[in-house]
C-alpha positions in Angstrom: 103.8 67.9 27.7 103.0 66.2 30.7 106.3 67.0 32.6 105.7 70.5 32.7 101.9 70.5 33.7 103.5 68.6 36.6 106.2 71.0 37.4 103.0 73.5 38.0 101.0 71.7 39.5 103.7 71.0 42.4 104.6 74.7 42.3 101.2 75.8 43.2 101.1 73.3 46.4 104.2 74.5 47.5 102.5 78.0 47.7 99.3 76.6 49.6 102.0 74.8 52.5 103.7 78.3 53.3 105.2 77.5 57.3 102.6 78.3 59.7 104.0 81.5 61.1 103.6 83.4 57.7 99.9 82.8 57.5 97.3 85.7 58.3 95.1 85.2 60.9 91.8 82.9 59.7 88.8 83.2 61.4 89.5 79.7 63.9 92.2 81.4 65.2 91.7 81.6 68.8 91.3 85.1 70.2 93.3 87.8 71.5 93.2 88.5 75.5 91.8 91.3 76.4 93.8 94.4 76.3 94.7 96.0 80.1 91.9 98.5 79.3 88.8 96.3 79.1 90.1 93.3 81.3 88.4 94.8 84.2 84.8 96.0 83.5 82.2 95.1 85.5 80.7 93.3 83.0 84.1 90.9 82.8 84.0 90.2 86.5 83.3 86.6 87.4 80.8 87.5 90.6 79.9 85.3 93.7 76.5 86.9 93.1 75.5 87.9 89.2 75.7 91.9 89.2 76.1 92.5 92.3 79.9 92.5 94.5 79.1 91.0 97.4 82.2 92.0 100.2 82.4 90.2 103.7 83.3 91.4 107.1 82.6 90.2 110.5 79.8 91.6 113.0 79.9 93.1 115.1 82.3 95.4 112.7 84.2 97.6 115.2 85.8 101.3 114.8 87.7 102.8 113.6 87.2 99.9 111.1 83.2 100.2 110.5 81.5 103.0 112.4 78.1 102.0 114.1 78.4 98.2 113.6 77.3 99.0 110.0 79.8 98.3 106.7 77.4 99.6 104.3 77.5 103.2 105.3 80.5 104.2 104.0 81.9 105.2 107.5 85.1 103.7 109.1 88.7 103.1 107.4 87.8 99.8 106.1 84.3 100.4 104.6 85.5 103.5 102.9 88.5 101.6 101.5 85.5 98.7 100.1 83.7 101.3 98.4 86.8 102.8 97.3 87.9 99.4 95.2 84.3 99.1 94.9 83.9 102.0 92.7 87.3 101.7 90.9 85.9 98.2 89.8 83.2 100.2 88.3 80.1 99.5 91.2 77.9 102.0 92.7 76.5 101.5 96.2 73.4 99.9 94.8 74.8 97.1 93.3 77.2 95.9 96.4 76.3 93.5 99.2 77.7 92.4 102.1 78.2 89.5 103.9 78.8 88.0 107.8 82.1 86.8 107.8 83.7 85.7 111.2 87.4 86.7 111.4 89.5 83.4 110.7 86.4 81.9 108.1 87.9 84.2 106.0 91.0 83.2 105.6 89.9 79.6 105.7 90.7 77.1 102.8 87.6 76.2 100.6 85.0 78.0 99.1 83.8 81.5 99.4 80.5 83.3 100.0 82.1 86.5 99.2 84.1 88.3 96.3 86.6 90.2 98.5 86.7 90.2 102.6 88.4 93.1 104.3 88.7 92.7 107.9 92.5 93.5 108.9 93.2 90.6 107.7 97.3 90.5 107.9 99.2 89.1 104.6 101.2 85.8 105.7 102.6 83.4 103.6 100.7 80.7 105.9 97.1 82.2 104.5 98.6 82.8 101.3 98.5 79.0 100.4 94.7 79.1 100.8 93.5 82.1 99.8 94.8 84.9 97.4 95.2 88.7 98.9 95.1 91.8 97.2 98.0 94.1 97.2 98.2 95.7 100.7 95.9 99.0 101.6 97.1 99.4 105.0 100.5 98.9 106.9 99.8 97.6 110.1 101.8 98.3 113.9 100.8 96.1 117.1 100.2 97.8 120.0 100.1 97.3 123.8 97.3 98.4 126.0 97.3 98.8 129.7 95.6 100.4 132.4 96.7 103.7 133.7 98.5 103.2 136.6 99.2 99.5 136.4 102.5 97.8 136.5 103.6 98.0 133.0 101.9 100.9 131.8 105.1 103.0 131.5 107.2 100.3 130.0 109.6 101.8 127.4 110.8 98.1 126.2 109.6 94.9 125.0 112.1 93.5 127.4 110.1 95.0 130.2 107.0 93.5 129.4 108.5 89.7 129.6 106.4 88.8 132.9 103.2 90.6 132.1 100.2 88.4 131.7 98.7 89.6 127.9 95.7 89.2 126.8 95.1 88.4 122.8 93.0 87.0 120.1 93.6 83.9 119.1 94.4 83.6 115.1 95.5 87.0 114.7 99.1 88.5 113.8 98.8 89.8 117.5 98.9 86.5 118.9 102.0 85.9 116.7 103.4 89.1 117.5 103.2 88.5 121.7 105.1 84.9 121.0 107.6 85.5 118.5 108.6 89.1 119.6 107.1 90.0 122.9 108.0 86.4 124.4 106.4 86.8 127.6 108.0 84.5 130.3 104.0 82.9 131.0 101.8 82.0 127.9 99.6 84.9 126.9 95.3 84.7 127.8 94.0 83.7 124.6 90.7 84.5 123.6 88.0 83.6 120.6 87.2 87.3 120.3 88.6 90.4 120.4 86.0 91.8 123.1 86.4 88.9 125.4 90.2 89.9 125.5 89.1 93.5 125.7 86.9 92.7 128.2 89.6 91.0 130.2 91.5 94.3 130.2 88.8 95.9 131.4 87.6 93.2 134.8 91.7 93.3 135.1 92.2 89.8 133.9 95.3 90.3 132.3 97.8 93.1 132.9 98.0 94.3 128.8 96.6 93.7 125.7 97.9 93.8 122.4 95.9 94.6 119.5 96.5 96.4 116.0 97.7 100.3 116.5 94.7 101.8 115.3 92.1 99.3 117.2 94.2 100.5 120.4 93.7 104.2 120.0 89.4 103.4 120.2 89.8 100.6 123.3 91.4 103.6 124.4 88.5 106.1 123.6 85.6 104.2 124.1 86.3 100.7 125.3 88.1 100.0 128.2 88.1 103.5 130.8 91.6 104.7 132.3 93.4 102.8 129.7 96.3 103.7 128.3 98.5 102.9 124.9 101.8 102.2 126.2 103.1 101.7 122.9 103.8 100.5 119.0 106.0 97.9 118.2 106.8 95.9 114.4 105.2 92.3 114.4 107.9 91.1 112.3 111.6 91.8 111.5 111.8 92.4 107.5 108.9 92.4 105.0 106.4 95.5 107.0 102.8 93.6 107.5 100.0 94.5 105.6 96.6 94.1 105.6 95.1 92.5 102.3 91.8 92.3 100.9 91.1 88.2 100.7 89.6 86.1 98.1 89.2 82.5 97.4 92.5 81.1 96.2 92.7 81.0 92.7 90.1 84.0 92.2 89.9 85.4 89.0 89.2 88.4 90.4 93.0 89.0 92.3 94.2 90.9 89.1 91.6 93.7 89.0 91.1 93.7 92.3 94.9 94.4 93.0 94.7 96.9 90.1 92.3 99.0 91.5 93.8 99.2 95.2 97.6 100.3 93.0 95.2 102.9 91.4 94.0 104.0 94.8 97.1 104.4 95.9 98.7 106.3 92.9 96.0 108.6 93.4 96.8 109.7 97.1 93.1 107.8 97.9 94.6 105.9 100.1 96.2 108.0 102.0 93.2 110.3 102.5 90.9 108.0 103.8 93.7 106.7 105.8 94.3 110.2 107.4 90.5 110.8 107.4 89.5 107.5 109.7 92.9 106.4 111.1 94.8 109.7 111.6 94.8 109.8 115.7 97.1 106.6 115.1 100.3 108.6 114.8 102.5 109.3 117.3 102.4 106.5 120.0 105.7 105.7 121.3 107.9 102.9 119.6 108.8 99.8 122.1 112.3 99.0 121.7 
């Protein structure tokens, strides 16, 4: 009788080792990710500063970016686009902060006092292996300012603008843009910041400058007097620039981030606040 006591006995272990992938979930199995619906509450979001989003932006902030030097107020293309993603992340205006960040510290590699940093900061593959980007909120044209009446303020071509002395900020896709498509014969005036290239404009210093399309339509307005834009040209030759929101590489916070500037612009948000604070940037003349 032993035989078939054994014959049982190996039947039921046989049972017990069913393969792996036939078992129900136990309660050590490890858990699910979260489903696209709750991956992004505010309560999921790994934060610079607990409960609170803290954004960065350089001072002084200038139009039509910021109005009145102040990000918080909801004014300006920029801050209404932070408050935008702010509130799509699920923040009111009570529980965001933000924070002084000069221009190319934002873009620099290391650590990060802020969440997200808007600040036209352009998309380049250069930044991009030190800091993550959002999806783009804005596509961005260069542009060339002069002074009414000057030597090249009716040029029509890029070609014409080869032996003008141009003045631009150092570190910025404008500064690529004058070497790599401009090509002036003589190396442009570079400058730390954008004012001191403004102001060079201005004390006739350099003959143009060339700045982001809609940054030229308020030197224009408010900055430098009798100025004119003489025109818009593409930085680069395939993939349109963008501006990007920028976090610190590796930010855990890229996919939500991204997913609420796609729902921004699925919505027409975008667009709107676009029209609202940048609209008067339409309509200047392309530089062949």
């Amino acid at each position: 009788m032993a035989r078939p006591l054994m014959l049982l006995a190996l039947a039921v272990a046989l049972v017990g080792c069913a393969p792996v992938d036939e078992q129900a979930p136990t309660a050590s199995s490890a858990p699910a990710a979260p489903s696209a619906s709750t991956a992004c509450t505010k309560e999921q979001l790994t934060l610079v500063n607990a409960g609170k989003l803290t954004i960065g932006t350089d001072k002084p902030a200038y139009e039509p970016w910021f109005k009145d030097d102040d990000p918080s107020n909801g004014q300006g293309f920029e801050s209404a686009v932070a408050f935008a993603v702010a509130g799509e992340l699920g923040f009111d205006r009570s529980e965001i902060e933000w924070a002084t960040v000069k221009f190319d510290s934002a873009f620099a590699p290391g650590k990060k006092t802020f969440d997200f940093d808007i600040n036209q900061v352009s998309i380049t593959p250069e930044r991009a292996e030190v800091v993550d980007f959002s999806n783009g909120y804005y596509a961005v044209k260069q542009a060339v300012v002069a002074l009414k009446g000057g030597k090249y303020a009716t040029a029509k071509t890029l070609a014409e603008l080869q032996d003008a002395k141009i003045g631009v900020q150092v570190g910025t896709t404008s500064f690529d843009a004058v070497k790599s498509v401009i090509k002036p014969s003589a190396d442009p005036n570079v400058y730390n910041e954008q004012v001191d290239a403004i102001n060079a404009l201005k004390n006739k210093q350099v003959d143009a400058l060339v700045v982001d399309l809609p940054t030229a339509f308020y030197v224009t307005a408010a900055q430098v007097e009798g100025s004119q834009i003489v025109g818009q040209f593409s930085s680069t030759g395939g993939t349109p620039e963008e501006f990007g929101l920028v976090m610190e590489k590796g930010s855990a916070l890229k996919p939500c981030v991204d997913k609420a500037v796609d729902a921004l612009k699925s919505k027409g948000e975008l667009a709107k606040i676009e029209q609202e604070w940048l609209g008067s940037a339409v309509g200047a003349p392309e530089l062949s």
